[in-house]
C-alpha positions as CSV (number, residue, x, y, z in Angstrom):
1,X,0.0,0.0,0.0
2,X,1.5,3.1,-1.2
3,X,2.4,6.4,1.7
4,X,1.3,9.7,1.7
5,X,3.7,12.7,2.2
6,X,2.7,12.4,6.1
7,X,3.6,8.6,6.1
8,X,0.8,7.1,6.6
9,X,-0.9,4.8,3.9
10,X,-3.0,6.7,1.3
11,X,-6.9,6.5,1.7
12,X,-8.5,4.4,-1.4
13,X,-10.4,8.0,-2.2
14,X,-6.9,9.8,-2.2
15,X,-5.7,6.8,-4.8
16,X,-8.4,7.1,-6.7
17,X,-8.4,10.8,-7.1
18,X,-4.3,10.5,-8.1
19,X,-5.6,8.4,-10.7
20,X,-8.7,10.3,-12.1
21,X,-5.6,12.9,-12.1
22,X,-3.0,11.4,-14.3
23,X,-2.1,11.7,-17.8
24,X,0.0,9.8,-20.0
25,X,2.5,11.8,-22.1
26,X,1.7,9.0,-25.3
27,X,3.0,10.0,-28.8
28,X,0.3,11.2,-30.3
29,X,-0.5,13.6,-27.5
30,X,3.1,15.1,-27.3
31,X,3.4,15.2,-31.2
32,X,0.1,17.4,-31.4
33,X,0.9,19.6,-27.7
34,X,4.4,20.3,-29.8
35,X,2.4,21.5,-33.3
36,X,-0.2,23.2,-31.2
37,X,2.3,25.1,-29.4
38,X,4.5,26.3,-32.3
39,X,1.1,27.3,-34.3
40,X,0.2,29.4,-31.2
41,X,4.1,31.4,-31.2
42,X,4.0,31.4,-35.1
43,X,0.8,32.5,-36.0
44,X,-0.4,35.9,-36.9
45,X,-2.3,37.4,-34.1
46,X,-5.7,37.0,-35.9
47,X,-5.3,33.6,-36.6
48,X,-7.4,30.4,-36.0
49,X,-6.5,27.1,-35.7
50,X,-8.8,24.3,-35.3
51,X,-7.6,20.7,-33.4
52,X,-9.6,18.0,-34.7
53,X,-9.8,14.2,-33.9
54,X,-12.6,12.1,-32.6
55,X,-14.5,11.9,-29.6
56,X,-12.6,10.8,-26.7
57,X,-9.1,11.5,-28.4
58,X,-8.3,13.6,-25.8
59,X,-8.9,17.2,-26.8
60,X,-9.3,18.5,-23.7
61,X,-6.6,17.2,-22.4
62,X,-4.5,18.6,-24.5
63,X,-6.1,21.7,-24.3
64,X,-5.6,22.0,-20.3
65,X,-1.5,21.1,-21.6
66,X,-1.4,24.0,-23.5
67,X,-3.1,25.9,-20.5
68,X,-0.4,25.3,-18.5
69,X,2.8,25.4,-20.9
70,X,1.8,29.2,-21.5
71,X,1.2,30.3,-18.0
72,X,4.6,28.4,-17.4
73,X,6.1,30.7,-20.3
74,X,4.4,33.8,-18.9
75,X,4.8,33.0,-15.1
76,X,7.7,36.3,-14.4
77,X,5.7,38.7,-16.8
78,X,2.2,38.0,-14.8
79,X,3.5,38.7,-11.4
80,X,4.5,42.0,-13.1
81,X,1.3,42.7,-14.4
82,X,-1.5,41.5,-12.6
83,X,-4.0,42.8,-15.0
84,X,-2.5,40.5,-17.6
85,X,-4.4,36.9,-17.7
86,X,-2.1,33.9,-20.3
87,X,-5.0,31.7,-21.9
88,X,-9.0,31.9,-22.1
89,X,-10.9,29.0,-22.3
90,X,-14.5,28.2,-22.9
91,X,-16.9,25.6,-24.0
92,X,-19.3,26.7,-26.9
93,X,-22.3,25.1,-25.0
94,X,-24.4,22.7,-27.1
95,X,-27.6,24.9,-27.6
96,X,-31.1,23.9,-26.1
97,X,-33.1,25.6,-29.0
98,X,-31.4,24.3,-32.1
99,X,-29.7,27.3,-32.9
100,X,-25.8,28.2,-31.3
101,X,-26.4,30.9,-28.7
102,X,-23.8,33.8,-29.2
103,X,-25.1,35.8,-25.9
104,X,-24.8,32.9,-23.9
105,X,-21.4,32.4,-25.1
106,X,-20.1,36.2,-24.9
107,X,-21.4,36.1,-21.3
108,X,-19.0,32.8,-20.7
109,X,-16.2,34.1,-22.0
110,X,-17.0,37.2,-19.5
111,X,-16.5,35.0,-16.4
112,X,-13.4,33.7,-17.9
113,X,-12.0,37.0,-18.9
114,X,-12.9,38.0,-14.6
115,X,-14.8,41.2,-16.2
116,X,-16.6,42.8,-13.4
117,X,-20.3,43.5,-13.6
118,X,-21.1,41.3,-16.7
119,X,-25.0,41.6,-16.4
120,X,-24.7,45.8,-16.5
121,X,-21.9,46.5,-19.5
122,X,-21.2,49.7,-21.1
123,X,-22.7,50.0,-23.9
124,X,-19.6,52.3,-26.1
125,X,-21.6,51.6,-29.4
126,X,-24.6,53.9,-28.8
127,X,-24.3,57.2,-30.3
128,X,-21.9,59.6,-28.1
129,X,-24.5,61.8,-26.8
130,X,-26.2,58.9,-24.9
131,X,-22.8,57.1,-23.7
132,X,-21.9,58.3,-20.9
133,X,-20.6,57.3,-17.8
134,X,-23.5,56.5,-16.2
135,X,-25.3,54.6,-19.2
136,X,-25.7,51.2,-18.5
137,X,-28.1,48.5,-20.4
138,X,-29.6,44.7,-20.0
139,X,-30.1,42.8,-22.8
140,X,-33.4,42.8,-23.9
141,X,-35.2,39.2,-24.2
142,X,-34.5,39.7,-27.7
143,X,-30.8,39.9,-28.2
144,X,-28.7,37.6,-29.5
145,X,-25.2,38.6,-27.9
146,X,-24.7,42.1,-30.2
147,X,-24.8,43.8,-27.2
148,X,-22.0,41.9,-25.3
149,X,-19.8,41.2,-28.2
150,X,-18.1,44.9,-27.5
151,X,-17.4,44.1,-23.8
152,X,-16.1,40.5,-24.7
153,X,-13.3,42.4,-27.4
154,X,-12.2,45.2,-24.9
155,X,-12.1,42.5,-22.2
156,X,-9.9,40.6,-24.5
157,X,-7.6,43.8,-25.6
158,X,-7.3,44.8,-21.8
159,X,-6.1,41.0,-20.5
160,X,-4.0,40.6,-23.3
161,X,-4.3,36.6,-23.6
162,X,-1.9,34.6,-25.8
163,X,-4.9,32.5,-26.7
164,X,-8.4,32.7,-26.8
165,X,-9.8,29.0,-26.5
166,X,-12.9,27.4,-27.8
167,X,-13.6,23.4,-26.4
168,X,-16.7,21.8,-28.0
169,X,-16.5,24.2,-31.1
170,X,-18.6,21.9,-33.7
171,X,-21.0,23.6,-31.6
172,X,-20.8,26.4,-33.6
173,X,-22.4,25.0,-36.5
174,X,-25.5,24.6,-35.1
175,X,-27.7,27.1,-36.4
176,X,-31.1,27.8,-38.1
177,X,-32.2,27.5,-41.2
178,X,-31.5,30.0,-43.3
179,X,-28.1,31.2,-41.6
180,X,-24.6,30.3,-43.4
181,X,-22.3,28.4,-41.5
182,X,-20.0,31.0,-43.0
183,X,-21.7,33.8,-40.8
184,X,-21.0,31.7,-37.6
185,X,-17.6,31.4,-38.7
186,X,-17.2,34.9,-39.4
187,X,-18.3,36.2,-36.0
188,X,-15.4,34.7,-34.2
189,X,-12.5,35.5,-37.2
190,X,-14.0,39.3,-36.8
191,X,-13.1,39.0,-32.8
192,X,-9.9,37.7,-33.2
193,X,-9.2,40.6,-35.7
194,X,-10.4,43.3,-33.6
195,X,-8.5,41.7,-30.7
196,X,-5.1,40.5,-32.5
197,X,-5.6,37.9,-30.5
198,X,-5.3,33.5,-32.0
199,X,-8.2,31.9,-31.4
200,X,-8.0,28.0,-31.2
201,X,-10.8,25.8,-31.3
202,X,-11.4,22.5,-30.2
203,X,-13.9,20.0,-31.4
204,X,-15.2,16.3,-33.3
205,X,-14.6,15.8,-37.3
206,X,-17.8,18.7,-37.8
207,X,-15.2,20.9,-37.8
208,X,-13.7,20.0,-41.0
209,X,-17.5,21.3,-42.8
210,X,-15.7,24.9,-41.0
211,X,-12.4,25.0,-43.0
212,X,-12.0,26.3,-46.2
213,X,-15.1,28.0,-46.2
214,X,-13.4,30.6,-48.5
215,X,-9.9,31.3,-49.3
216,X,-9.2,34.5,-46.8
217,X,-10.1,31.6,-43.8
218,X,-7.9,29.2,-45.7
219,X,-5.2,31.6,-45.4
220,X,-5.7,32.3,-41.7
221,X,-6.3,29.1,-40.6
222,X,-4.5,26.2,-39.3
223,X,-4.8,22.7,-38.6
224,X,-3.9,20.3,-35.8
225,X,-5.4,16.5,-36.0
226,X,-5.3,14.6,-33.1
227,X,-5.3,11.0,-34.6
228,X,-6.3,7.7,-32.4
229,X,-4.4,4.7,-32.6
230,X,-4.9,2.2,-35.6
231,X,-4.5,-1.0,-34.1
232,X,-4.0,-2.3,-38.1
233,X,-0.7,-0.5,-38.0
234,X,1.8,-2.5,-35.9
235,X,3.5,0.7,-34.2
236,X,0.1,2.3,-33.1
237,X,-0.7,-1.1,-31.2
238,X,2.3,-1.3,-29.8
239,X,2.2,2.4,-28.3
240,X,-1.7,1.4,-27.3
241,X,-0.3,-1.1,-25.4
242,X,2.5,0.7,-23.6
243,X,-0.6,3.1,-23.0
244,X,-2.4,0.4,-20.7
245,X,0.3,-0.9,-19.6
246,X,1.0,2.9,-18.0
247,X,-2.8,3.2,-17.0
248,X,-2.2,-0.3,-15.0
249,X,0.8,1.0,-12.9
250,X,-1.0,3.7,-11.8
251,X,-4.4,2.0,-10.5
252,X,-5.5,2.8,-6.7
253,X,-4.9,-0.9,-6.5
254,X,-2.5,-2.9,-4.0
255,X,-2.5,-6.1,-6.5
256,X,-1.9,-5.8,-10.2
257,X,-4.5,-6.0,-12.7
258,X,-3.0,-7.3,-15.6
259,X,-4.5,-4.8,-18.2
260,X,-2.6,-5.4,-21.0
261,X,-4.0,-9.3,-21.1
262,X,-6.8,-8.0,-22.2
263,X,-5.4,-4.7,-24.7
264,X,-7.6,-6.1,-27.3
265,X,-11.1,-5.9,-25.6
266,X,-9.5,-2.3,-24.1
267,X,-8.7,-1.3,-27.6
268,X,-12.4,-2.7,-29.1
269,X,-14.4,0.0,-26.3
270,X,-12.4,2.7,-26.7
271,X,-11.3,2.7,-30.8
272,X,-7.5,3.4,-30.2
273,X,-9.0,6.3,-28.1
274,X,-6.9,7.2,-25.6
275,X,-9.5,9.9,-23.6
276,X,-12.8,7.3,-23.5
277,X,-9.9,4.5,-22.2
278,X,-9.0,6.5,-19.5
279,X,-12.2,7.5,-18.4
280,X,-13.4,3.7,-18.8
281,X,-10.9,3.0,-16.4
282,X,-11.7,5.9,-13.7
283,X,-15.1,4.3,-13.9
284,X,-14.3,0.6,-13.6
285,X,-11.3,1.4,-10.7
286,X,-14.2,3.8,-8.8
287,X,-16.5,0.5,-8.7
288,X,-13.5,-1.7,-7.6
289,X,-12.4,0.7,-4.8
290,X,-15.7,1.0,-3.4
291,X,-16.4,-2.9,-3.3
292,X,-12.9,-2.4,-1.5
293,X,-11.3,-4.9,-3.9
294,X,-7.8,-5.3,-4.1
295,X,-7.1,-5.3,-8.1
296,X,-9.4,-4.3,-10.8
297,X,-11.1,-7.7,-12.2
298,X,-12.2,-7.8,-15.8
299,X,-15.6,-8.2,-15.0
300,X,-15.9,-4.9,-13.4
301,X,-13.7,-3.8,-16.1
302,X,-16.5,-5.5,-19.1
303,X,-19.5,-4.2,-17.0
304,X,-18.3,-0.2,-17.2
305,X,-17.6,-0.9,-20.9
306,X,-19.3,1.1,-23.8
307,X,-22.0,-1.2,-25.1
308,X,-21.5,-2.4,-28.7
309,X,-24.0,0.1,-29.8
310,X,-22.4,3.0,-28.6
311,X,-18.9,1.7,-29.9
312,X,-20.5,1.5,-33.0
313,X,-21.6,4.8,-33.5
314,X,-18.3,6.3,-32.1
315,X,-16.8,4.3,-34.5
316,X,-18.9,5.0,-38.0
317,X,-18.9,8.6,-36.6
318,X,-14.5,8.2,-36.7
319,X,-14.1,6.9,-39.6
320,X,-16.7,9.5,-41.5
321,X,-14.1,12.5,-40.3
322,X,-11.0,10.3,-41.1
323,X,-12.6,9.4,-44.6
324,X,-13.3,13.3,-45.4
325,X,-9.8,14.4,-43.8
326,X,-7.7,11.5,-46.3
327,X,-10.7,13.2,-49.1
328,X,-9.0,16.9,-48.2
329,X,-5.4,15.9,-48.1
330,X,-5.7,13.4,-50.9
331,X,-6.9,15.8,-53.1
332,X,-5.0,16.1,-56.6
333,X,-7.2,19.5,-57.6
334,X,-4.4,22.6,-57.3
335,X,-2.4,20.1,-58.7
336,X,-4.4,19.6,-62.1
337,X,-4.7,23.4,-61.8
338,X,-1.1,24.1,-61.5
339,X,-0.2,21.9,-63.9
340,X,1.5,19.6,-62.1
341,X,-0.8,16.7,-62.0
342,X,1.8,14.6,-64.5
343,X,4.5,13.0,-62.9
344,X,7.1,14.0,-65.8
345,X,6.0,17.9,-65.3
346,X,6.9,16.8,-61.2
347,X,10.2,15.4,-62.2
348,X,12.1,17.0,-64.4
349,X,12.9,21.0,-64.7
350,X,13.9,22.8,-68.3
351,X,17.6,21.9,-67.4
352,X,16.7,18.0,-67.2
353,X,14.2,17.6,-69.1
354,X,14.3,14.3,-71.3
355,X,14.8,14.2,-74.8
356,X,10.9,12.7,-75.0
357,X,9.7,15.8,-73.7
358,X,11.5,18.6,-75.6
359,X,9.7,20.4,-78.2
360,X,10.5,19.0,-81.5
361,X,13.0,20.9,-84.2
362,X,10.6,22.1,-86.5
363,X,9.1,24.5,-83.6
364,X,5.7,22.8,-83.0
365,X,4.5,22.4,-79.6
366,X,4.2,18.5,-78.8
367,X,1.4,17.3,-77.0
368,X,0.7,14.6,-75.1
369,X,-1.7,11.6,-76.4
């Protein structure tokens, strides 16, 4: 039985709470924290960058990674400036009506932003002769955030945040018929202008219908995929395994538990998933430590399972996005538009060019048949 700092041996809740705590620095994770991080110092300041992968992937825990790498960076510089906050993060709430709720998400990013007095803003947008100090408003029952959006960008302009951060993003495209998804798009590409400030969001394979939505986006957009593991290609399964085989050592459990006998059922559940594995496992080892077992047995293991059901949406839902992110990348369009398309205009220059494909001596252009 492991110790705590004061000696004595850890309670199962204090285990169990290390473990709902820990992460494990796999591949796939550090490869996209690494890409992440360099798009957020490389970017222009009214960039976007949208991290993609499926459910479960482990988004969010990438995106609390990046949380902490940049308060690291700016640890000296915010005990100088107090006013100055490093990251803000929000959720784009899933909306109740059908259509995403922009008010509802302004006022969020209000909390996060620590603005004081969130329900009575300024209002700077009236005409001068009505905004003065004194002229406070409340949404009416009809607004739809325009009234807020002001406050969020000179909250934004006064904290000074590296990043702006949107979890849950494919939220966005939620919206009523008769709105673009272009528009929705638009609202958050005209904050990060006004602001100067990269905004990255977060979200499921629906964010792909976001990019390219015309080129000035293309150009001010970048990508991050957070991939699962393919357990068809030999080095994926191996680093799956080493993933268990992590997640066993650090189970609230006196006895081993012999995980990675089983990686193949662990791998079926979660689809290479490292994010629905883990918190499989915080569910099965919170049922083991409260029957006060002393290893995690595969029943309890099989009973806090996805059902086949579920796994099988998650799993045509995966490989939809994967199927339309090899569609982007594979196309051969610019290409054919370029003029590059034919492997002999890829491999040779006017220098090297051979004999087959000069122009013949009587000064006709050849073509090809």
């Amino acid at each position: 039985m492991t110790a705590g700092l004061s000696g004595k041996p850890d309670s199962p809740e204090s285990r169990l709470d290390r473990f709902r705590a820990y992460t494990v620095a796999h591949p796939r994770l550090v490869e996209a924290k690494e890409t992440l991080m360099n798009a957020i110092r490389g970017a222009e300041p009214n960039s976007l960058i949208f991290v993609f992968g499926p459910t479960g992937v482990g988004k969010t825990t990438l995106r609390l990674k990046i949380e902490q790498l940049i308060a690291a960076e700016l640890l000296s510089e915010l005990r100088e400036d107090l006013t100055r906050i490093p990251v803000v993060s929000v959720e784009a709430v899933a909306p109740e009506s059908g259509s995403f709720n922009w008010r509802d998400h302004y006022t969020r990013l209000l909390h996060q932003l620590d603005e004081p007095l969130i329900d009575r803003k300024l209002n700077r947008q009236v005409d001068g002769a009505f905004a003065g100090p004194t002229m406070r408003f409340m949404p009416t029952s009809r607004a739809v955030g325009t009234e807020y959006r002001y406050a969020v960008e000179q909250a934004i302009r006064y904290r000074r945040p590296v990043a702006v951060m949107i979890d849950e993003a494919q939220h966005l495209g939620k919206i009523s018929s008769g709105r673009r998804l272009l528009d929705q798009l638009d609202v958050i590409k005209s904050i990060a202008n006004q602001t100067k400030t990269v905004h990255v969001l977060f979200g499921t394979y629906d964010l792909l219908a976001f990019r390219n939505l015309n080129g000035q986006l293309s150009r001010r957009s970048i990508d991050v995929h957070l991939a699962r593991y393919r357990a068809e290609d030999s080095e994926d399964r191996q680093t799956f395994i080493n993933v268990v085989q992590s997640f066993e050592k650090e189970l609230p459990f006196e006895e081993p538990s012999h995980l990675v006998h089983d990686w193949e059922f662990l791998y079926e559940r979660s689809l290479g998933c490292v994010g629905i594995l883990k918190e499989w496992l915080v569910r099965a080892a919170t049922v083991a430590s409260r029957k006060g077992s002393h290893k995690l047995m595969r029943a309890v293991v099989e009973s806090q399972a996805l059902c086949l059901a579920q796994c099988e949406q998650l799993h045509r839902e995966t490989t939809d996005g994967e199927l339309k992110l090899s569609e982007r990348h594979g196309s051969n369009a610019v290409s054919r538009e370029a003029g590059l398309e034919h492997p002999r205009n890829r491999e040779s220059t006017p220098d090297t060019a051979s004999p087959s494909d000069q122009a013949p001596e009587t000064g006709t252009a050849s073509s090809d048949t």
